[in-house]
Wavefront OBJ file of the C-alpha trace (Angstrom):
o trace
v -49.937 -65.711 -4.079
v -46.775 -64.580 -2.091
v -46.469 -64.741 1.642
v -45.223 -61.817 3.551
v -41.775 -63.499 4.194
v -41.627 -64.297 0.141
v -42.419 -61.000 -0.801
v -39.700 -59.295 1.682
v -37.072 -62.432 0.245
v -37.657 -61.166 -3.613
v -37.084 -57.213 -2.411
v -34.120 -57.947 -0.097
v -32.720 -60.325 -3.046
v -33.335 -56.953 -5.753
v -31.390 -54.612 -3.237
v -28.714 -57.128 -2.775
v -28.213 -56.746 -6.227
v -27.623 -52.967 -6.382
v -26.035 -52.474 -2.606
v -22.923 -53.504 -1.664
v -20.303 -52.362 1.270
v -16.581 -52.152 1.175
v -13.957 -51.113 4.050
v -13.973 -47.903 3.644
v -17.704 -47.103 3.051
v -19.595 -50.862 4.613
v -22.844 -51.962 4.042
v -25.198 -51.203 7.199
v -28.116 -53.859 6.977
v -31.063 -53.909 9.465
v -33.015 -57.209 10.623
v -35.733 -56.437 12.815
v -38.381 -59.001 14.369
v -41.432 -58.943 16.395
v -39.460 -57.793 19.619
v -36.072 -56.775 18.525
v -34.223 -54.857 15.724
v -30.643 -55.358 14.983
v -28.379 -53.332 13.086
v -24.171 -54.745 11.525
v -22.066 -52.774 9.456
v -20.629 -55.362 6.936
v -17.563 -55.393 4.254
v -18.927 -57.020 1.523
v -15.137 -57.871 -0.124
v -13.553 -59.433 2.947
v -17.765 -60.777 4.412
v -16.782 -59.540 7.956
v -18.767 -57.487 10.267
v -17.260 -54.242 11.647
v -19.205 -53.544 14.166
v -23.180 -54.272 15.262
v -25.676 -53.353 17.776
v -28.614 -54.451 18.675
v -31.446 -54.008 21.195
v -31.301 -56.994 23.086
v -30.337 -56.743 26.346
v -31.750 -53.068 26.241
v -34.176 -51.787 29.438
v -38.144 -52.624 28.239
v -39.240 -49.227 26.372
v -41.911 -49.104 22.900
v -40.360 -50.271 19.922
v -39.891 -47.050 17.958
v -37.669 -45.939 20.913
v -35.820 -49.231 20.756
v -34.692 -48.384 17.613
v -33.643 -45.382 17.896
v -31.074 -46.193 20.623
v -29.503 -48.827 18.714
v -29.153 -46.189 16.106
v -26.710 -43.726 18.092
v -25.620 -46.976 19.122
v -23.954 -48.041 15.835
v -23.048 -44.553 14.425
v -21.107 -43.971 17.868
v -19.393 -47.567 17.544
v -18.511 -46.936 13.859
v -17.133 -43.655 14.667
v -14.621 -45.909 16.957
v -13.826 -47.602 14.091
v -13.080 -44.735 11.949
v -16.255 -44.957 9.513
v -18.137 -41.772 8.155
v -19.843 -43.281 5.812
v -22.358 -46.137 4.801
v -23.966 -47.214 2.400
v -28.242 -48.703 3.794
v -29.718 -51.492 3.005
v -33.144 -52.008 4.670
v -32.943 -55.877 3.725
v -36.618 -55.882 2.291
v -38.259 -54.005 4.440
v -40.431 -50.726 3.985
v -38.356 -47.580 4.964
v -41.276 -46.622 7.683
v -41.689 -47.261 11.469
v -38.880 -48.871 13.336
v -36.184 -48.774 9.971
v -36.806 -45.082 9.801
v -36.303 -43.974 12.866
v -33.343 -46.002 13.374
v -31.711 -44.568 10.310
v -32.700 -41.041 11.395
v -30.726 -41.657 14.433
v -27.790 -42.815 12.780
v -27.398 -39.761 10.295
v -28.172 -37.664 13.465
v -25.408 -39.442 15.330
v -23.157 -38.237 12.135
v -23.404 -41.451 9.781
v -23.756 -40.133 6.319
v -25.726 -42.470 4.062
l 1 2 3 4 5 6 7 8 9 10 11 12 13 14 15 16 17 18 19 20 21 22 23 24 25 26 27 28 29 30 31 32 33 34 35 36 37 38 39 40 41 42 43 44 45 46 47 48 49 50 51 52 53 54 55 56 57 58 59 60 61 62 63 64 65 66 67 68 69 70 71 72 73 74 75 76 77 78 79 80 81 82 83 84 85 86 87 88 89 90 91 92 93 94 95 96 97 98 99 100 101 102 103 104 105 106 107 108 109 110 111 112 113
């Protein structure tokens, strides 16, 4: 029997596969944990990060919310840095909850993934 943690390892591993980011169109992975959810847009070909966000440091508000902010927070800081496009990866987790919504905010920011 798989744990949790093994389970999420084996899908994040399959996507990692199939997903990758480049300068003009960078990866945009999400790690979130029990209190906070973090967000980097990464070029794959060079391994640097172009920008991130996070919610740390963030005023107290239910989690959902949380992520959402961070969200507008990276499509407005990649529109700084000139990016339109992205290309998710939701690192092995389900696309529900606290991933969702902050990937709903980015495309509503203008991200288009």
């Amino acid at each position: 029997m798989t744990t949790k943690i093994e389970r999420r390892l084996k899908i994040k591993t399959r996507i990692r596969g199939k997903v990758s980011g480049t300068a003009e169109r960078p990866r945009m992975t999400v790690f979130r944990s029990n209190k906070q959810i973090y967000v980097q847009l990464v070029d794959d070909l060079t391994g640097r990060t172009l920008a991130a966000a996070s919610s740390r440091g963030m005023e107290a508000a239910p989690k959902k919310e949380m992520a959402a902010k961070v969200g507008e927070a990276i499509a407005k800081k990649a529109q700084e840095a000139g990016i339109t496009t992205v290309v998710f990866d939701r690192n092995g987790y389900l696309y529900h909850g606290r991933v969702k919504e902050l990937a709903d905010a980015a495309r509503n920011g203008g991200l288009k993934f």
